[in-house]
C-alpha positions as CSV (number, residue, x, y, z in Angstrom):
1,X,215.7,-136.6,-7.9
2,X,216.7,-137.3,-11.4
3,X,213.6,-136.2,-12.9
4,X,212.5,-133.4,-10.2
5,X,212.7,-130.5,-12.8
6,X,211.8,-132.4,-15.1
7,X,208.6,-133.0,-13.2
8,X,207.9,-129.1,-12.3
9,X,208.5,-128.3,-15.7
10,X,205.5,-130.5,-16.5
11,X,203.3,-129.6,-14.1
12,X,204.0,-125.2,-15.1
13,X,203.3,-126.4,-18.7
14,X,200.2,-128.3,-18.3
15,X,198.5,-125.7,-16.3
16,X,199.5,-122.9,-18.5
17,X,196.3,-123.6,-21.3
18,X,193.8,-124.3,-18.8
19,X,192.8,-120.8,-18.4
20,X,192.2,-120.9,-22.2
21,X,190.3,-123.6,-22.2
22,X,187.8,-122.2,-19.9
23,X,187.9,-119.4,-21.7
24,X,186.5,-120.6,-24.5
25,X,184.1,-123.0,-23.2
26,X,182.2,-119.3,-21.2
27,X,182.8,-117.0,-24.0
28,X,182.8,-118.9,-27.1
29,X,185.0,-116.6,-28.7
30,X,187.8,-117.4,-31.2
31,X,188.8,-114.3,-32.3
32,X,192.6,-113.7,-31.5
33,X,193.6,-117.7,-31.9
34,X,195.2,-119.0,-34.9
35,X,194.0,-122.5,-36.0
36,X,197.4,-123.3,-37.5
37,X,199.4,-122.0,-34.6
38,X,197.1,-124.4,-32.9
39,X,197.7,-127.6,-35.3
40,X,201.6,-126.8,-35.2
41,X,201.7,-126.9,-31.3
42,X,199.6,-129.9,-31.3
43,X,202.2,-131.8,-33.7
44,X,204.7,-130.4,-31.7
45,X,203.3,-131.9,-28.4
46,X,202.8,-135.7,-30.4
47,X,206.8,-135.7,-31.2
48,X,207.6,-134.6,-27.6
49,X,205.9,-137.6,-26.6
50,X,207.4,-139.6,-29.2
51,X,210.7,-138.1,-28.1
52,X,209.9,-138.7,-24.2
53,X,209.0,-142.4,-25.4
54,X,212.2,-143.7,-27.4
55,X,214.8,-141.8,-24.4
56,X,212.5,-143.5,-21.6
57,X,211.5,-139.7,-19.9
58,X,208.5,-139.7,-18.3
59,X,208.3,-136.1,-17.6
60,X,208.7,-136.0,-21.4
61,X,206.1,-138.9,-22.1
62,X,203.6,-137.0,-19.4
63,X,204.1,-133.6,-21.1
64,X,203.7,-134.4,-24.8
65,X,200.5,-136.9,-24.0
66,X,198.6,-134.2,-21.9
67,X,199.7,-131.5,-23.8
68,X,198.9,-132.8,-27.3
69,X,195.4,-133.9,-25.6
70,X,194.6,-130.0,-24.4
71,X,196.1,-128.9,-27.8
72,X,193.3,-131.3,-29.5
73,X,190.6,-130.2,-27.1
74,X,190.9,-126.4,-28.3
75,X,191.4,-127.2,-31.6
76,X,188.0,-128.9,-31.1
77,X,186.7,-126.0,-29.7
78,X,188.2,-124.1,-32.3
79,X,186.4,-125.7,-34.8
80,X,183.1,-126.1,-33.1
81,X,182.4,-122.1,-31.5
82,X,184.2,-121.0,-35.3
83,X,180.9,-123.0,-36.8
84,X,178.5,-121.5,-34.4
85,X,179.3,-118.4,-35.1
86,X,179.0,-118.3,-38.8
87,X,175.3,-119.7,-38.5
């Protein structure tokens, strides 16, 4: 019970950038994302879990390490559709 809301809180905020990542992967369209809003959130993720990790949380650890992992993978997408379209 001690980490219940913890837990739902996690689960809400790792569902909440699937949609984008499918998104991307159909359209292949970047227009509308900003690559350092993206960088910043995935930093922000990587303390999260750093934070989740020294208090012992493991909603926290689960968050931050998912999270920061989705936050990479549209960076990466980012990166790769932005290059496609310029060629």
């Amino acid at each position: 019970m001690k980490y219940l809301f913890g837990w739902i809180a996690t689960t809400f905020s790792l569902s909440y950038k699937l949609p984008q990542i499918y998104r991307l992967v159909k359209t292949k369209d970047t227009n509308g994302l900003s690559n350092i809003s993206l960088i910043l959130q995935a930093s922000s993720y990587g303390f999260y879990f750093i934070h989740g990790f020294i208090i012992e949380d493991p909603p926290i650890i689960a968050l931050g390490s998912v999270s920061f992992l989705q936050s990479v993978i549209i960076i990466c997408q980012y990166y790769y559709y932005k290059n496609s379209e310029q060629n």
